[in-house]
C-alpha positions, -999 to +999 in steps of 0.1 A: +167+336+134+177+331+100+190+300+108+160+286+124+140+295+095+157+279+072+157+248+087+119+254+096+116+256+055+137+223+051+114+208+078+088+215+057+101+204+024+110+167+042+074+165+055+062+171+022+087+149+002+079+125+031+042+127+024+047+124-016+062+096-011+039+076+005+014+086-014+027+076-043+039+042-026+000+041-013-015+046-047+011+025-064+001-008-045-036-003-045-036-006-076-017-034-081-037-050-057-072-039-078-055-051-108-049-084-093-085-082-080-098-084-117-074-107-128-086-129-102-122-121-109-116-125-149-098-161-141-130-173-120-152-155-145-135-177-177-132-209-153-168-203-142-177-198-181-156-232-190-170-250-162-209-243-174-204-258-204-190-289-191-205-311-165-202-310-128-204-274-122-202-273-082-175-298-084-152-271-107-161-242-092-156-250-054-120-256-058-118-224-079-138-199-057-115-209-027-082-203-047-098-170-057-105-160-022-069-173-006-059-150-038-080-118-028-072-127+011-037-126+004-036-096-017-056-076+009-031-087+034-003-074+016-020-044+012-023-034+044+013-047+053+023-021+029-002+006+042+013-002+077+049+003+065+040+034+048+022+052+074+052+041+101+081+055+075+061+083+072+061+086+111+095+079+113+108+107+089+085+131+105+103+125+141+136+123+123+132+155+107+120+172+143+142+156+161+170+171+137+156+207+136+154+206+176+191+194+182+200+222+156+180+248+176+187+238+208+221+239+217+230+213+247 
């Protein structure tokens, strides 16, 4: 009995390390992807600022506004990539960890 809750508490401890970790690997790349965001936002904003004081405004900002959304687009896209990784390694330990505690209960 002993034996079964102290892998019971070890379950527990790698479900929580598990969900730490992605948490932390969650909040780590949203905000890398928000600070791109205003980096991307502050470069349109100076290009947009340059661009008004020159002439041909629609012709400077057209080319600008679509690299700044490729930009966001691709930063959104990795975000979620990394979202998707996180949630499936989170998964994955979870399994591995019952998968573990059941071949260490369950004799065959």
């Amino acid at each position: 009995m002993e034996n079964i809750l102290n892998l019971s508490e070890r379950l527990n401890a790698l479900i929580k390390k598990a969900e730490q970790e992605a948490q932390e690997i969650v909040s780590k790349t949203q905000k890398e992807a928000d600070e791109s965001l205003i980096r991307v936002k502050e470069e349109s904003e100076k290009r947009r600022l340059r661009a008004q004081r020159r002439t041909g405004l629609d012709e400077f900002l057209a080319p600008a506004e679509a690299d700044a959304r490729k930009e966001a687009k691709k930063v959104a896209e990795e975000y979620e990539k990394k979202a998707r990784e996180i949630r499936n390694t989170s998964d994955m330990k979870i399994n591995e960890a019952v998968k573990y505690v059941l071949e260490e209960v369950l004799p065959e």
